[in-house]
PDB file of N, CA, C and O in Angstrom:
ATOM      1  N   UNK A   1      28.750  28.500 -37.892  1.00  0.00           N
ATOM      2  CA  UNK A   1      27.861  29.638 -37.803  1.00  0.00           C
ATOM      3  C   UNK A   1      26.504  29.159 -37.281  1.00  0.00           C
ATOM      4  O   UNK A   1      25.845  28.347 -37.929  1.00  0.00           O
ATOM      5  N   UNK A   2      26.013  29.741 -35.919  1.00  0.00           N
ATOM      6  CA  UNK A   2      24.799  29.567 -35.936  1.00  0.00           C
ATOM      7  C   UNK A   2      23.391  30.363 -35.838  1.00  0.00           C
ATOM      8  O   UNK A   2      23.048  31.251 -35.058  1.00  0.00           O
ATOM      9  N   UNK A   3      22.769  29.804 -36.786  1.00  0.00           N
ATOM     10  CA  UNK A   3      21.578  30.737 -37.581  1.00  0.00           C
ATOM     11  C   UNK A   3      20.057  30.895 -36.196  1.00  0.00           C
ATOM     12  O   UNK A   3      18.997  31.513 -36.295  1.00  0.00           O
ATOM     13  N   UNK A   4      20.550  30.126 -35.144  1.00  0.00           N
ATOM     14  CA  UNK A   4      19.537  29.950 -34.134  1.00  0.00           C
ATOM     15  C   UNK A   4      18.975  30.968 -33.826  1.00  0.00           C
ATOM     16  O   UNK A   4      19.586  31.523 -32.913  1.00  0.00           O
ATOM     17  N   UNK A   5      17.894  31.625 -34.214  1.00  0.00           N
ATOM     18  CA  UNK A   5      17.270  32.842 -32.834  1.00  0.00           C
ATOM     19  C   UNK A   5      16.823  32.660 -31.615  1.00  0.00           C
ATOM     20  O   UNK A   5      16.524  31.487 -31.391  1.00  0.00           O
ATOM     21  N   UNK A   6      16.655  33.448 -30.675  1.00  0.00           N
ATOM     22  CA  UNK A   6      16.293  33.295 -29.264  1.00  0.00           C
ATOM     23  C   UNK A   6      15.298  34.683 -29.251  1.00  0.00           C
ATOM     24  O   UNK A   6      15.457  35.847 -29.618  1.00  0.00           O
ATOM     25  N   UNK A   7      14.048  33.821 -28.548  1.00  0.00           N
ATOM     26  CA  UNK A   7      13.463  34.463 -28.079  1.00  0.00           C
ATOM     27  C   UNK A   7      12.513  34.251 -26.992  1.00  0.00           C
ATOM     28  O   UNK A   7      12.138  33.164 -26.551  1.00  0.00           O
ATOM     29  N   UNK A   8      12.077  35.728 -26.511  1.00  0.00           N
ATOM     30  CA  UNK A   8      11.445  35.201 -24.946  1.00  0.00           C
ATOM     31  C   UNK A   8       9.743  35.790 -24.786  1.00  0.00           C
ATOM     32  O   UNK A   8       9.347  36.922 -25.066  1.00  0.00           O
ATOM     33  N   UNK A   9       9.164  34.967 -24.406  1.00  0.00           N
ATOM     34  CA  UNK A   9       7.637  35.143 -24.283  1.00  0.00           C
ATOM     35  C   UNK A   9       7.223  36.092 -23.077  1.00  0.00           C
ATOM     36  O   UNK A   9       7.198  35.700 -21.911  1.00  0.00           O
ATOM     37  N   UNK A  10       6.889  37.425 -23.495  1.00  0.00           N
ATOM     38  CA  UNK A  10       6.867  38.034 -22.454  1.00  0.00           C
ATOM     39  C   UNK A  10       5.364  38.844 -22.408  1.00  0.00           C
ATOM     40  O   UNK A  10       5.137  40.034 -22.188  1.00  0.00           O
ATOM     41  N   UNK A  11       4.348  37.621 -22.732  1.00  0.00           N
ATOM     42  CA  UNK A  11       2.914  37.739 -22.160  1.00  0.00           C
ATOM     43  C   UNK A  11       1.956  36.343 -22.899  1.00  0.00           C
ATOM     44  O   UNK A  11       2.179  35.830 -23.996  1.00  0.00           O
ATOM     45  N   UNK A  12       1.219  36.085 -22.231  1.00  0.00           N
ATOM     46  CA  UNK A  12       0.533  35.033 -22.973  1.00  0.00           C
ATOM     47  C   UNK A  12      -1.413  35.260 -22.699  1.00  0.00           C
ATOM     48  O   UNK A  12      -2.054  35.169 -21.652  1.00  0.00           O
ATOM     49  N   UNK A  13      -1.778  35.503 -23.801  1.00  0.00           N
ATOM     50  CA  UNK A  13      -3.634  35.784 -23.387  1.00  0.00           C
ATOM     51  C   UNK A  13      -4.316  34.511 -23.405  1.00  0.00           C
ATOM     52  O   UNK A  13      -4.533  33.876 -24.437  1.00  0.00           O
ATOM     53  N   UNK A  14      -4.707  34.090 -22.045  1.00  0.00           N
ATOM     54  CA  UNK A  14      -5.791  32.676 -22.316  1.00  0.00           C
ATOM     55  C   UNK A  14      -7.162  33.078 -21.692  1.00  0.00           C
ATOM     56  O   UNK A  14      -7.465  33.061 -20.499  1.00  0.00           O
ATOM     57  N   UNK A  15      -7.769  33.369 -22.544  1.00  0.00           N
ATOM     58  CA  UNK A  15      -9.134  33.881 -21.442  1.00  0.00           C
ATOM     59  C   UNK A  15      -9.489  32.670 -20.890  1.00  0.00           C
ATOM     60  O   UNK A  15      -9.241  31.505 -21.202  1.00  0.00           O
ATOM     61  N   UNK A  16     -10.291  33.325 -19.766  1.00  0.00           N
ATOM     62  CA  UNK A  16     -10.499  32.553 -18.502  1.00  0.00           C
ATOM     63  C   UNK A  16     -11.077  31.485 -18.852  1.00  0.00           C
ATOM     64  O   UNK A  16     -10.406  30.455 -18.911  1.00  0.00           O
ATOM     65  N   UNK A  17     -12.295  31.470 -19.129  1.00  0.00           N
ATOM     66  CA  UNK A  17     -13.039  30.089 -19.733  1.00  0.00           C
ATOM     67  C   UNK A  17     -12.149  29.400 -20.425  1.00  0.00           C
ATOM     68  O   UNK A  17     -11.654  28.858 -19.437  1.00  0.00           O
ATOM     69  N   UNK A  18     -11.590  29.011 -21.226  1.00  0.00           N
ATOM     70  CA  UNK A  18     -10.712  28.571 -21.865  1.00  0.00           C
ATOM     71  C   UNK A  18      -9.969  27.755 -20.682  1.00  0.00           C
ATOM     72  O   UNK A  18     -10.108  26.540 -20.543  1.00  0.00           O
ATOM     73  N   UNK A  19      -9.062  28.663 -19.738  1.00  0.00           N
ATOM     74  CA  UNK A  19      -8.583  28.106 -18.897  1.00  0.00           C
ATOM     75  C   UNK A  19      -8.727  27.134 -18.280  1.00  0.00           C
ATOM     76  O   UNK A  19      -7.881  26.287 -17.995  1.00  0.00           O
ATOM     77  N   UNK A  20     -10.381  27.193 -17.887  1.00  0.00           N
ATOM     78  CA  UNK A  20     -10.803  26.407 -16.586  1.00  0.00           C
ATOM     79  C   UNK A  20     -10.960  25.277 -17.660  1.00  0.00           C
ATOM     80  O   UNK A  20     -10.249  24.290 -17.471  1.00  0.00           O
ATOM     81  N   UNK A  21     -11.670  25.266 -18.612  1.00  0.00           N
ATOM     82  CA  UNK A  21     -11.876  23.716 -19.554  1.00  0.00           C
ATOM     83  C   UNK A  21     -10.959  22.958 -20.032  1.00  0.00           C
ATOM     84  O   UNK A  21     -11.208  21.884 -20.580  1.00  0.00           O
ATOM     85  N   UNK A  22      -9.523  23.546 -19.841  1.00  0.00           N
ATOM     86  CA  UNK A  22      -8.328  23.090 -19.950  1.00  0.00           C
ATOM     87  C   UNK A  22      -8.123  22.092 -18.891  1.00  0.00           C
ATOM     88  O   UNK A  22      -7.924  20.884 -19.026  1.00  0.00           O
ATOM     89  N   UNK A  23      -8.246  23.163 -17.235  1.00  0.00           N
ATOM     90  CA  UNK A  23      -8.174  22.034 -16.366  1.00  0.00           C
ATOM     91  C   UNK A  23      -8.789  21.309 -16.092  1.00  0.00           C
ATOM     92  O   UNK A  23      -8.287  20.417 -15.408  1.00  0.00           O
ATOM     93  N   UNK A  24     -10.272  21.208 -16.440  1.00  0.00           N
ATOM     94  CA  UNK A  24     -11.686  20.103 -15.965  1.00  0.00           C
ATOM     95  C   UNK A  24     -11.016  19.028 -16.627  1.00  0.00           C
ATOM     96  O   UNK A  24     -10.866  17.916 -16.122  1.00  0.00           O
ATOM     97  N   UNK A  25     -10.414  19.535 -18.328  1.00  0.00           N
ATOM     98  CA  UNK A  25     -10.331  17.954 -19.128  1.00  0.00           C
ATOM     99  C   UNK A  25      -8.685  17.352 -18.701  1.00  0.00           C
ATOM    100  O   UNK A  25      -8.272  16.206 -18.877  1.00  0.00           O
ATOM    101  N   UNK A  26      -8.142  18.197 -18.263  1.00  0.00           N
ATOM    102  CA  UNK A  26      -6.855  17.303 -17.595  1.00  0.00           C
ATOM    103  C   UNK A  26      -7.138  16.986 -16.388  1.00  0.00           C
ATOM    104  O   UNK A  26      -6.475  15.984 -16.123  1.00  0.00           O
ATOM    105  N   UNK A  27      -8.031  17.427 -15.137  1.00  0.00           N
ATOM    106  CA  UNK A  27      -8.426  16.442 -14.487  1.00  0.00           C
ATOM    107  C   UNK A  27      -9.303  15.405 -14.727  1.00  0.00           C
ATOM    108  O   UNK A  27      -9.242  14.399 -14.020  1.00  0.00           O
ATOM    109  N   UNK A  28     -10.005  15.487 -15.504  1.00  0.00           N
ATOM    110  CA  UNK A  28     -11.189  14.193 -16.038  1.00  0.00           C
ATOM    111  C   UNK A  28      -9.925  13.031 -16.881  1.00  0.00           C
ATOM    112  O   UNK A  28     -10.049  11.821 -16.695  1.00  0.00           O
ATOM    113  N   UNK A  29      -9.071  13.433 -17.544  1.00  0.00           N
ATOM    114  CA  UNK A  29      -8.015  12.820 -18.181  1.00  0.00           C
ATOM    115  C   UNK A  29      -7.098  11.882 -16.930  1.00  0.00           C
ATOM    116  O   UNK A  29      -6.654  10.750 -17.120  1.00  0.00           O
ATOM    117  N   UNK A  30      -6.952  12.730 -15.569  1.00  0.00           N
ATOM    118  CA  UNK A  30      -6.148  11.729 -14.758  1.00  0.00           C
ATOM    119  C   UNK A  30      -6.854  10.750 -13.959  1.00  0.00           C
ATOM    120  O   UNK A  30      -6.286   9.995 -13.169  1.00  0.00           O
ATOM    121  N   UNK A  31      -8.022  10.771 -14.161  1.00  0.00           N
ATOM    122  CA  UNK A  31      -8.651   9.427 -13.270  1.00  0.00           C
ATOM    123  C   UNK A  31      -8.463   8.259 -13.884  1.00  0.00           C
ATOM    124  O   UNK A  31      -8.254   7.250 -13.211  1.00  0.00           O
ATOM    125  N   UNK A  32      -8.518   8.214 -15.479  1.00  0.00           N
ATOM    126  CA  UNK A  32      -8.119   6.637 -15.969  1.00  0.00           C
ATOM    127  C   UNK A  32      -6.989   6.675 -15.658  1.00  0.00           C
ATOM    128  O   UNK A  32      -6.828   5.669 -14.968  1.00  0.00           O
ATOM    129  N   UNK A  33      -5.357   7.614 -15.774  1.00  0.00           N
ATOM    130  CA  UNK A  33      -4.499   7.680 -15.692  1.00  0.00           C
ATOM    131  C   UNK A  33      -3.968   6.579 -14.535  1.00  0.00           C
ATOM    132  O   UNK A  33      -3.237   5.589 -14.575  1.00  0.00           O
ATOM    133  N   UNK A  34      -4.789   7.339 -13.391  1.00  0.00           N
ATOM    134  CA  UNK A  34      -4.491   7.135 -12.046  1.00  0.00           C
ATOM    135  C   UNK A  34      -4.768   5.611 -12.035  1.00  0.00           C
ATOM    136  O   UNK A  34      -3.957   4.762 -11.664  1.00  0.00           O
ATOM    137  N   UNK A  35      -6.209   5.344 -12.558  1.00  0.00           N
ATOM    138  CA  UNK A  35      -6.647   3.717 -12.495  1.00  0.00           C
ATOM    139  C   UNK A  35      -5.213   3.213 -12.792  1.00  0.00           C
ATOM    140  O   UNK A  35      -4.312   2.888 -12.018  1.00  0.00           O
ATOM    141  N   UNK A  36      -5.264   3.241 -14.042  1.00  0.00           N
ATOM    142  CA  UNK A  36      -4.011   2.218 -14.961  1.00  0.00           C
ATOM    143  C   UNK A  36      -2.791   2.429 -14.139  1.00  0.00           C
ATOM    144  O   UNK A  36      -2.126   1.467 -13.752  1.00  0.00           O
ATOM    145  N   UNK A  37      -2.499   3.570 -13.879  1.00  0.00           N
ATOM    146  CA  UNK A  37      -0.786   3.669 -12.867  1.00  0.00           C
ATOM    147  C   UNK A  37      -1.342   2.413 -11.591  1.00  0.00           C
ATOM    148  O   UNK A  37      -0.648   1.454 -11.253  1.00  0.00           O
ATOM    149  N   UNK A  38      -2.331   2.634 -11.199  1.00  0.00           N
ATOM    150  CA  UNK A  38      -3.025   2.104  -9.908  1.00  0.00           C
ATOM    151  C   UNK A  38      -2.605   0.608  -9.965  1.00  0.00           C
ATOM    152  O   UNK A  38      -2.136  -0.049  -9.035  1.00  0.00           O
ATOM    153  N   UNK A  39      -2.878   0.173 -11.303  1.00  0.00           N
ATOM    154  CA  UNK A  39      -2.969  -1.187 -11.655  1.00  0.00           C
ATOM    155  C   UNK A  39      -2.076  -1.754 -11.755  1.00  0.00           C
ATOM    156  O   UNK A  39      -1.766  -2.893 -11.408  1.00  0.00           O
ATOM    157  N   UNK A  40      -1.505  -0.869 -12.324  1.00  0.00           N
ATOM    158  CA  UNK A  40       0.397  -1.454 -12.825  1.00  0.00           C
ATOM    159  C   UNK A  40       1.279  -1.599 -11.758  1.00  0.00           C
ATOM    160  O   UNK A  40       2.146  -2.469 -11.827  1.00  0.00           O
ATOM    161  N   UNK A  41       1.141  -0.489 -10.253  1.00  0.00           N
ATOM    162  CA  UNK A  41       1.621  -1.034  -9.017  1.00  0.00           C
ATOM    163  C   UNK A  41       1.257  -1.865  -8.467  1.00  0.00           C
ATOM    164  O   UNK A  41       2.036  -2.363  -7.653  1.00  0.00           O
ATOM    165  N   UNK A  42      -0.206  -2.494  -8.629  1.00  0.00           N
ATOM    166  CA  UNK A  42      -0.914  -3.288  -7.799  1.00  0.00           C
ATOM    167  C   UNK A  42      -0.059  -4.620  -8.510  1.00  0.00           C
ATOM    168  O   UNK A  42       0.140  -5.535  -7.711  1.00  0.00           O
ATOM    169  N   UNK A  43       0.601  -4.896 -10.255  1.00  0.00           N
ATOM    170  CA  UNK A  43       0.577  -6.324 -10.991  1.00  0.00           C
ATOM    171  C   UNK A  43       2.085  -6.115 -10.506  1.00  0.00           C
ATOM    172  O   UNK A  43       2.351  -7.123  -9.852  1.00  0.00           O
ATOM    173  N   UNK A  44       3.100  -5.336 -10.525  1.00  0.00           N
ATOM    174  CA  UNK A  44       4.735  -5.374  -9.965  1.00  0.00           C
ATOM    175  C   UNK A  44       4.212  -5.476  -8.393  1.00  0.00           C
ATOM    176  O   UNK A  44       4.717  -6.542  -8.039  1.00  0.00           O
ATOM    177  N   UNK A  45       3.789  -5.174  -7.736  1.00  0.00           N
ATOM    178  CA  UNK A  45       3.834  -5.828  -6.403  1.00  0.00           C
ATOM    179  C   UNK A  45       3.408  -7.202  -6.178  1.00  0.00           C
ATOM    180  O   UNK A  45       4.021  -7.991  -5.459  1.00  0.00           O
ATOM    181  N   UNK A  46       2.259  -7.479  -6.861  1.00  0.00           N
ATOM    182  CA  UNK A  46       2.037  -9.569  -6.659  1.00  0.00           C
ATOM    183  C   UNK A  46       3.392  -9.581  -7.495  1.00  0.00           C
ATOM    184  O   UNK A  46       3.881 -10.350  -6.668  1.00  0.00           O
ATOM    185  N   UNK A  47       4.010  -9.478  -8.038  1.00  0.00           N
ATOM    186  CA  UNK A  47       5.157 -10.252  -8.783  1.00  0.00           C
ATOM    187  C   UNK A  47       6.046 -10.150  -7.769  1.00  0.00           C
ATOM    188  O   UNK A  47       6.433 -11.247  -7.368  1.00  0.00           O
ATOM    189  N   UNK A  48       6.510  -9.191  -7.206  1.00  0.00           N
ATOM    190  CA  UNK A  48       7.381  -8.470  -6.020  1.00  0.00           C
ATOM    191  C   UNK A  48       7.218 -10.092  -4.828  1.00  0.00           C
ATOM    192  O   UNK A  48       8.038 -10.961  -4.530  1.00  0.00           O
ATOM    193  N   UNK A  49       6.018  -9.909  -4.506  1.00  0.00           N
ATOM    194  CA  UNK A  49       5.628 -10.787  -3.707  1.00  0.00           C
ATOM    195  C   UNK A  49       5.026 -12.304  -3.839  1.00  0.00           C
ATOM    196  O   UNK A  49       4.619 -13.076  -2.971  1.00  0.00           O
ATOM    197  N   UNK A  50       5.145 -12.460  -5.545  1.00  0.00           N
ATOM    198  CA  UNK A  50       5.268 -13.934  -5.519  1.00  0.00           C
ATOM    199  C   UNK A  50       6.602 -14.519  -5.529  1.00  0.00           C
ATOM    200  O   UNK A  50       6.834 -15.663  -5.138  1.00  0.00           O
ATOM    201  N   UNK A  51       7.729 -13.471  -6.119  1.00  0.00           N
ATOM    202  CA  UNK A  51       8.823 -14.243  -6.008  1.00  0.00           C
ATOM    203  C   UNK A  51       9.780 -14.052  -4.858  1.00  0.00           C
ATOM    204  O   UNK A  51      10.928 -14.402  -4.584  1.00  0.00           O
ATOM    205  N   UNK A  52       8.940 -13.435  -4.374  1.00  0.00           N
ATOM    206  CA  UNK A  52       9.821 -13.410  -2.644  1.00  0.00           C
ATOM    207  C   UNK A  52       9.319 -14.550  -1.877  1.00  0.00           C
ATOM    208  O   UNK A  52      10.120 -15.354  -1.398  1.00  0.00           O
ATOM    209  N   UNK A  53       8.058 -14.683  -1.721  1.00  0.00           N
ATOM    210  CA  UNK A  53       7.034 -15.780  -1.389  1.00  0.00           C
ATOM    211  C   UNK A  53       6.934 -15.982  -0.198  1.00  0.00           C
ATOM    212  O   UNK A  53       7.247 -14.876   0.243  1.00  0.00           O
ATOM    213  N   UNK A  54       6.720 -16.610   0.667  1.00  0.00           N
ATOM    214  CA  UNK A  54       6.475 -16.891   1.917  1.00  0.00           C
ATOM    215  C   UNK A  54       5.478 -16.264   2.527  1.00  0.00           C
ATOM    216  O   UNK A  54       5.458 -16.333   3.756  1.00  0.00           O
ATOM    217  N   UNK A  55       4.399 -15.495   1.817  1.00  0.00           N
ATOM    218  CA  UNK A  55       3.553 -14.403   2.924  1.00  0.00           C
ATOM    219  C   UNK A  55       2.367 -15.330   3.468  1.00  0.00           C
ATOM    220  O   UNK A  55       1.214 -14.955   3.684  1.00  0.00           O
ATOM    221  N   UNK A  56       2.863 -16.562   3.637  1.00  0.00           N
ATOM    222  CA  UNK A  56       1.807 -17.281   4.425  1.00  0.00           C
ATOM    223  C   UNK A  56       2.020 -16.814   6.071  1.00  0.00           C
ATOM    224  O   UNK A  56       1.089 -16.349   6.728  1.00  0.00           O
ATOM    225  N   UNK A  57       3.290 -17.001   6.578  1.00  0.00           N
ATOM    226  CA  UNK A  57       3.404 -16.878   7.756  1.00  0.00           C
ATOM    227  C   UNK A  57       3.349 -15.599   8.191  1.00  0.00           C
ATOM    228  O   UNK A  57       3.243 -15.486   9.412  1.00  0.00           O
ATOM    229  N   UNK A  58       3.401 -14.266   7.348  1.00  0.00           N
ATOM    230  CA  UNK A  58       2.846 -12.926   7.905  1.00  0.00           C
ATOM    231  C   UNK A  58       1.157 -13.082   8.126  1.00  0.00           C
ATOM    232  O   UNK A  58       0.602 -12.275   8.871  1.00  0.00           O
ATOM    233  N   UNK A  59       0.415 -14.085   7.493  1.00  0.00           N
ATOM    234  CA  UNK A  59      -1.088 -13.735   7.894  1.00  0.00           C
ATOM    235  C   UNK A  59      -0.962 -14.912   8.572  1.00  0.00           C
ATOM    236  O   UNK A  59      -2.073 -15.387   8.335  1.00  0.00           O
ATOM    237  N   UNK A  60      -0.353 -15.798   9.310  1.00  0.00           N
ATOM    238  CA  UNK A  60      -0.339 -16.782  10.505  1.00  0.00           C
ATOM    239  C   UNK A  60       0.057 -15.961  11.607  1.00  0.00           C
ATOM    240  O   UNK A  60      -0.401 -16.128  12.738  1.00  0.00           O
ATOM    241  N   UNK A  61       1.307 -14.642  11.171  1.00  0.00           N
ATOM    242  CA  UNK A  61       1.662 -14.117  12.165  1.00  0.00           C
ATOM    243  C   UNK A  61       0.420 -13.118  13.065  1.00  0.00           C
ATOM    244  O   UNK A  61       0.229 -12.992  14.275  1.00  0.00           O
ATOM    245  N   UNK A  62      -0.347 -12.454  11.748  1.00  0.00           N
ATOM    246  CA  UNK A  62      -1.143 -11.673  12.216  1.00  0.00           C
ATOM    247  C   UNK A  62      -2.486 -11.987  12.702  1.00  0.00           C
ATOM    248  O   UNK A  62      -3.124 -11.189  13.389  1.00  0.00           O
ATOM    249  N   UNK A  63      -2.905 -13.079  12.374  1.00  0.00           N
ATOM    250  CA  UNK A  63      -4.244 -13.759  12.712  1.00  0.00           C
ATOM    251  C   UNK A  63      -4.388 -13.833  14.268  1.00  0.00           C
ATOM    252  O   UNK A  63      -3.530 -13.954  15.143  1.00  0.00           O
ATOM    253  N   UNK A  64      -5.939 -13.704  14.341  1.00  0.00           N
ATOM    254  CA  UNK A  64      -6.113 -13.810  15.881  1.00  0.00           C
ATOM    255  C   UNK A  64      -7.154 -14.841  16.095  1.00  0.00           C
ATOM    256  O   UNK A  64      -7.503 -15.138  17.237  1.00  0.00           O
TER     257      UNK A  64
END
């Protein structure tokens, strides 16, 4: 037997102000985000590329 109800949301009131300070602080929230994601691709790529190794001869290749 299941005792589950269902139900469906069919209006939601957020006044406006409310709204917008919602999104200022989730965009002010993704700039460290972004740093730290930033960082964490930047430390798996030197790893990527220390253990592949050889990128001496791509900046011999590219040097002028």
């Amino acid at each position: 037997m299941n005792d589950a109800q269902r139900f469906v949301i069919v209006d939601l009131r957020i006044p406006f102000s409310r709204l917008v300070l919602f999104f200022i602080k989730a965009a002010l929230a993704a700039i460290p985000a972004a740093i730290v994601v930033g960082f964490l691709l930047m430390l798996v790529t030197a790893l990527i590329a220390a253990a592949v190794g050889d990128g001496g001869s791509v900046m011999r290749h590219w040097s002028f």
